[in-house]
C-alpha positions as a printed Julia matrix, in Angstrom:
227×3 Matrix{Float64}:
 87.91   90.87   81.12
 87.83   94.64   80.13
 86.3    97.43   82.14
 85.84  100.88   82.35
 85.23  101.84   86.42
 83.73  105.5    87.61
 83.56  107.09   90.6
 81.54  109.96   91.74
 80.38  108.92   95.22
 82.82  111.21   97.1
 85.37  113.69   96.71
 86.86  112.6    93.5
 86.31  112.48   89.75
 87.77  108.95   88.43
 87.84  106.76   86.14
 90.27  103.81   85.07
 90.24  100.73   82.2
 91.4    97.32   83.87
 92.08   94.3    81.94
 92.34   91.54   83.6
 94.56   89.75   80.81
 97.27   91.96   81.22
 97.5    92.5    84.75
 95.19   95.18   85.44
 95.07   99.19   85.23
 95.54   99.96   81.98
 94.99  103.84   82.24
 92.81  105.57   84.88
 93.15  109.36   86.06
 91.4   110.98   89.29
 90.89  114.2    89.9
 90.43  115.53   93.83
 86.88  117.43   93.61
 84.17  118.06   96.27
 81.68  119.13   93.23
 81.74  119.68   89.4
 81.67  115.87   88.63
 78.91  116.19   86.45
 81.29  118.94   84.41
 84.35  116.63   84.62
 83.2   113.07   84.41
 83.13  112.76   80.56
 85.59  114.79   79.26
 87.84  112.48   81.82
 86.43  109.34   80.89
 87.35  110.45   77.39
 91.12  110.92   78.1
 91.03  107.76   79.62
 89.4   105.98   77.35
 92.01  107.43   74.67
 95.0   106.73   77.33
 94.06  102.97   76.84
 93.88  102.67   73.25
 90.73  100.5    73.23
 87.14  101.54   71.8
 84.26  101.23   74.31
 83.02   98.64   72.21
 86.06   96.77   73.18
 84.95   96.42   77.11
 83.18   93.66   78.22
 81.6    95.93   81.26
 80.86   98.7    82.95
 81.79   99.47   86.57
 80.46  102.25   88.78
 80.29  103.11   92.75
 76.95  102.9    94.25
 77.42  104.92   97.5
 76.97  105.35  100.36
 78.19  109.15   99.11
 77.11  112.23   97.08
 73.52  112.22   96.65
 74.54  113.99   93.18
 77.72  112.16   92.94
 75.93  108.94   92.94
 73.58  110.14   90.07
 75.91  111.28   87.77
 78.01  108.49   88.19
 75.37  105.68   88.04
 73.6   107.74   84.62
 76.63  107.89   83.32
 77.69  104.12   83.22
 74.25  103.03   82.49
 73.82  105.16   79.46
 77.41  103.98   78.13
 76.48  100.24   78.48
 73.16  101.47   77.42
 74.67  102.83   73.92
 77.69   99.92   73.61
 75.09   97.18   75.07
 77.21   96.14   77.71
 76.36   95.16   81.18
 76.49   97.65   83.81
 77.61   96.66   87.65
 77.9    98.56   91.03
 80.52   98.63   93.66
 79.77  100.16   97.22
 82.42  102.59   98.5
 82.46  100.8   101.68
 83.6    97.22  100.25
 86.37   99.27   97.95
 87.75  101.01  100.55
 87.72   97.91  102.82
 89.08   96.22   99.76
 92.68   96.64   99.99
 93.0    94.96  103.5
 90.71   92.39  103.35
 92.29   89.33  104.31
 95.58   90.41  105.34
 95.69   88.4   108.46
 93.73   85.99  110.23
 91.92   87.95  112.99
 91.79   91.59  112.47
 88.7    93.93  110.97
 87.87   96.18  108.86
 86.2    99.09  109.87
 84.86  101.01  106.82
 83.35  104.36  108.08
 82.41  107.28  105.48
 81.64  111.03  107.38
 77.97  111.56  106.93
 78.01  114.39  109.29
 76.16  115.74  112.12
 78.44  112.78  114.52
 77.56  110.05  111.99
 79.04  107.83  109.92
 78.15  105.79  107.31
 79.52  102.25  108.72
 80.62   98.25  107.23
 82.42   96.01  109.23
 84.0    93.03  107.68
 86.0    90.03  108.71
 89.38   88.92  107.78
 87.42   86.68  105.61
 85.52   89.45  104.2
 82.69   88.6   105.65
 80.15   91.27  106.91
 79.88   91.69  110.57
 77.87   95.01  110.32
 75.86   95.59  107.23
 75.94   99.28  105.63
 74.21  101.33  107.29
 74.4   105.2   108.67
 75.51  105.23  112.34
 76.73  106.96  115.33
 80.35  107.66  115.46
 80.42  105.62  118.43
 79.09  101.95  116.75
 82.25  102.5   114.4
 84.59  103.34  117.56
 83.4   100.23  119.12
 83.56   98.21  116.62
 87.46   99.03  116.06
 88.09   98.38  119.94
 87.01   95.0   119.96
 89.46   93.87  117.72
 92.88   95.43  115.95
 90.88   96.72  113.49
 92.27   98.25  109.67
 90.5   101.51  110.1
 89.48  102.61  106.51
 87.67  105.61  104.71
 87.02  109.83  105.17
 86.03  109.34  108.96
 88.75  106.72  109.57
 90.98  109.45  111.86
 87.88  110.74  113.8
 87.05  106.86  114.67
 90.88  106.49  115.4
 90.9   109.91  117.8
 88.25  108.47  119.69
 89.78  105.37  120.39
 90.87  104.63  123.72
 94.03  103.82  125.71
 92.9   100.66  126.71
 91.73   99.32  122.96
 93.81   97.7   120.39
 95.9   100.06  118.05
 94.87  100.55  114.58
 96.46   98.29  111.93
 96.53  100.8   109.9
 94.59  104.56  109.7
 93.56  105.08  106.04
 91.74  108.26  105.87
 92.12  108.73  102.51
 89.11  111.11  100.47
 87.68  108.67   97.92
 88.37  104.79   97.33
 91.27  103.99   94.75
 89.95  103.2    91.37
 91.81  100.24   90.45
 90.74   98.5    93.44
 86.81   99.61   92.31
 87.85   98.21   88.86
 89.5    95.06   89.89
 85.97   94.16   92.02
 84.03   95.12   89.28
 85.48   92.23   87.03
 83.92   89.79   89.75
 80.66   90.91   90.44
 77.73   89.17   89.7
 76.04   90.05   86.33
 72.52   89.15   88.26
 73.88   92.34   90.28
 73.08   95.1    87.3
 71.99   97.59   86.49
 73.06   98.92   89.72
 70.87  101.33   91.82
 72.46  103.75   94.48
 73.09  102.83   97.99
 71.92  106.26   99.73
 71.48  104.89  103.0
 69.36  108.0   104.24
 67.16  109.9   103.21
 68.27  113.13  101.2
 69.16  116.42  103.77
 66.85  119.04  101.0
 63.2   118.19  101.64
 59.89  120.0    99.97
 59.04  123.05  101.25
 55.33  122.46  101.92
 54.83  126.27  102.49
 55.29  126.56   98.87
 52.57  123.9    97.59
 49.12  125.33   96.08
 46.04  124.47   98.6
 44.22  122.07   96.72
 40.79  122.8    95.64
């Protein structure tokens, strides 16, 4: 199978073409970015694309991240992929940011975790817990920093995502040491590509995982009295 993946949800611009008949990435670029993806995202996806030598009729899907993240990230992203498969009339799948960061370590042993925490600021996080199994033992949600802290001391726990050295700070003495402390910005591409060749088609188009509701509200001052 033949993708192209995107991410938007965080602090990168990315984009990679995995095929799984020849053993995966075969070109991707990321660039480190806090805003602008709407700017970046096409002229990359182009240089990828072009980096690969294959058409975009040539994939067989889309991939894309589906948050928790950038409110904006997650838009341009998602419009992005959709209106590609939209034009190429392939089918379009999603990928949260918490199962491809937890990605890489799922599985590694028998008994450990994987604590997947994004910063959502204001002493939250955005939190998934899996099993070695991959299993969920929290479901996505936004939560104290605590719930992610606690969840890594019940267990030794792979500590994963943008908050993952605040939850390991907070850790205590007495609590198992990290596995490992991966703090890095945004999930790796190829790892958002190689889950995209799995997911269920019944899964698109995919819709974004927000998680909360958005910080800007309506200014009701502003509204004309009805008359």
């Amino acid at each position: 199978m033949r993708v192209l993946a995107i991410d938007t949800a965080l602090a990168a611009c990315s984009a990679a073409v995995f095929d799984t008949a020849h053993g995966g990435v075969v070109a991707s670029e990321s660039l480190a970015m806090v805003r602008g993806h709407a700017e970046a995202l096409m002229p990359l996806v182009a240089r990828v694309m072009r980096a690969s030598g294959l058409a975009f009729r040539d994939l067989d899907r889309f991939v894309v991240t589906t948050g928790p993240g950038s409110f904006t990230g997650l838009r341009v992203g998602i419009a992005a992929a959709r209106g590609l498969g939209l034009a190429v009339g392939r089918p379009v799948v999603g990928v949260s940011t918490l199962s491809a960061y937890a990605a890489p370590y799922l599985g590694a042993d028998e008994t450990s975790r994987v604590v997947a925490a994004i910063d959502a600021r204001h002493g939250h996080v955005y939190l998934q817990v899996f099993d070695a199994a991959g299993r969920t033992v929290i479901a996505p949600s936004i939560a104290p920093l605590g719930d992610a802290v606690r969840a890594a001391s019940e267990v030794a726990s792979y500590i994963v995502g943008s908050a993952a050295e605040a939850v390991a700070a907070a850790l205590s003495l007495t609590a198992p040491p990290p596995l490992t402390v991966d703090a890095r910005e945004a999930p790796d591409i190829a790892w958002i590509a190689q889950i995209g060749t799995v997911v269920p088609e019944a899964q698109a188009p995919p819709k974004p995982q927000y998680l909360r509701a958005p910080d800007a509200q309506p200014q009701n001052a502003s509204q004309l009295p009805r008359r």
